[in-house]
C-alpha positions, 0 to 999 in steps of 0.5 A: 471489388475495393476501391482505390479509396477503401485501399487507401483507407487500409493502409492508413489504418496499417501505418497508424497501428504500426505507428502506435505500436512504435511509439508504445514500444519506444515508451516502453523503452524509455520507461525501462531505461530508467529502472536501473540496478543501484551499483557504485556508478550511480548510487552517488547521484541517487543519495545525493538526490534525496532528503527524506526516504519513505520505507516500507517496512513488511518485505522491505525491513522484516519479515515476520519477527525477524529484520532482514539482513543489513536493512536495520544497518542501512536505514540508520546510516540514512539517518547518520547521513542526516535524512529523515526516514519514515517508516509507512506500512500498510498494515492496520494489525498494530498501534504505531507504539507497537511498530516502535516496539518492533523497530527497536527490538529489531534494531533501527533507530525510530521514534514514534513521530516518524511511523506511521501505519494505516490504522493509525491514519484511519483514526486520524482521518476520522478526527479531523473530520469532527467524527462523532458517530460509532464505528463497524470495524472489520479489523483488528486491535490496531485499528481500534486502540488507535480509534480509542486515542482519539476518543471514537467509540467502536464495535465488531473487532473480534470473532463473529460467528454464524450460528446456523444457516445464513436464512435462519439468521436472517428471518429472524432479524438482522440487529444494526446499531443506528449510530454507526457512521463509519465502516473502516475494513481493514484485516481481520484473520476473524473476517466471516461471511456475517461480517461482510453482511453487517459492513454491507448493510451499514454501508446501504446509507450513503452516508455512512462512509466507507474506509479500506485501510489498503488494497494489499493483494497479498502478504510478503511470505518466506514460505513461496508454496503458500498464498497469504491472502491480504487485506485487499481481498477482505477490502473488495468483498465488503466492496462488492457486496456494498457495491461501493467504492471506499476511501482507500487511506494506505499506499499507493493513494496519495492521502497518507503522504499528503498528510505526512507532507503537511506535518513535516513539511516535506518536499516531494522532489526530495522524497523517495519511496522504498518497498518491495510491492510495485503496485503500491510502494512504487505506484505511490510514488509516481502518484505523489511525484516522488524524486525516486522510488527504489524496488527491493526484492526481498517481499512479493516481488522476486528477480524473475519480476524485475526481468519480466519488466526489463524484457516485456514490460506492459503499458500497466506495469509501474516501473521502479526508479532503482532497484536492489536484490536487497536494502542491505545491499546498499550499505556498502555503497553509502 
């Protein structure tokens, strides 16, 4: 039989679920009403808010060797308008001379000061440090010619094979250089199981640190039948088998703005992020407290994405500021 105290119980269980889900579901609403499609009425506002526009560039510029429609146009007429830009990728594949190359080949006006790149801030990470042991990379040329500037000595780019079975190679002893005092993983289209087993080892001293260039699930691909499974994934195998947690350099931790704010002096209340990836363009955004963070859709994230979150948006999802089908699109409103 229950009680008049148990029924009281029962309904202040039900009024508090029921109050909690209203005010989940006013946030929700809120949050949403501030992801707005950039449009003639409200882009005034929004230029006139910033000084210094953060881009992403894979997705969000190019793809591939080809610049996306109208985005070189748009990001010079920012710099016309006297904004700073920088253009901030995740991807650790090239040396920011090689991402100036490309910049310029494509047709957007860049200097190498304002690009600046995961491997790039993983070799700067480490000389700031006073780093003087070796590297494991499992990564490519980018990361290694950028170790090589500043003078890091490294091994473990390129292929790694095993010859036969993984107990054969095991029995017969696993060689590890005991200088290494840095595993930096970033992607390696040469990533093998015996790379994941030496990063691994290395990483079973504590005091071996640990450097993921990014957490990147996927790469942005025109071809939407097929998976390009990114640097994330690479990341959290070494992860796994470390069974550590590295120091994530790339969006959306907060370090490589934090840097790029101390050498260029740059406030955040007048700083903008765009990309095409909500969980690391726009989340470093609302880590670093950006003024705004505008979401394109010409990378991972598709205009069934943007409905899902106007419609049924999640206490997870990171909500965009703004966004625009594409950058271009934005030229003719500037």
């Amino acid at each position: 039989m229950t009680t008049p105290l148990q029924t009281e119980n029962q309904f202040v269980l039900i009024y508090m679920f029921r109050l909690r889900s209203f005010i989940d579901s006013a946030r929700n609403i809120s949050t949403m009403a501030q992801c707005k499609l950039l449009t003639a009425d409200n882009v005034k506002s929004f230029v006139n808010s910033f000084d210094n526009v953060l881009a992403d560039c894979d997705g969000v510029l190019w793809n591939g060797m080809e610049a996306i429609p109208g985005s070189p146009e748009t990001i010079n007429q920012f710099i016309k308008m006297g904004k700073k830009v920088f253009f901030l990728t995740n991807n650790s594949t090239k040396t920011r001379e090689e991402f100036l190359s490309k910049c310029h080949k494509l047709g957007f006006e860049a200097t190498v000061d304002n690009i600046y790149s995961t491997a790039f801030a993983a070799a700067s990470y480490l000389k700031n440090r006073g780093f003087n042991k070796k590297v494991f990379v499992v990564g490519s040329k980018g990361i290694t010619q950028e170790l090589d500037k500043v003078g890091i000595k490294h091994f473990g780019e390129g292929p790694d094979i095993l010859p036969d079975d993984i107990v054969s190679y095991v029995k017969r002893g696993v060689t590890l250089d005991p200088e290494v005092g840095a595993v930096i993983v970033g992607f390696d289209d040469h990533f093998s199981y015996i790379k994941m087993l030496k990063a691994a080892s290395y990483l079973l001293k504590p005091e071996v640190l640990f450097i993921g260039t990014n957490t990147d699930e996927r790469f942005p691909s025109s071809e939407q039948s097929i998976v390009i499974p990114g640097t994330g994934c690479i990341v959290e195998a070494v992860r796994l088998a470390a069974d550590r947690d590295p120091i994530v350099l790339g969006k959306p931790s907060p370090y490589i703005f934090d840097v790029m704010a101390k050498e260029y002096n740059l406030d955040p209340s007048r700083t903008i992020m765009i990309g095409d990836r909500m969980n690391t363009d726009i989340l470093l955004g609302k880590n670093c407290n950006l003024q705004a963070t505008l979401l394109v859709l010409t990378g991972v994230t598709y205009q069934s994405d943007v409905e899902r979150l106007v419609t049924s948006p999640t206490k997870d999802d990171v909500i965009p500021d703004y966004y625009l089908p594409a950058l271009g699109d934005l030229l003719p409103l500037l």
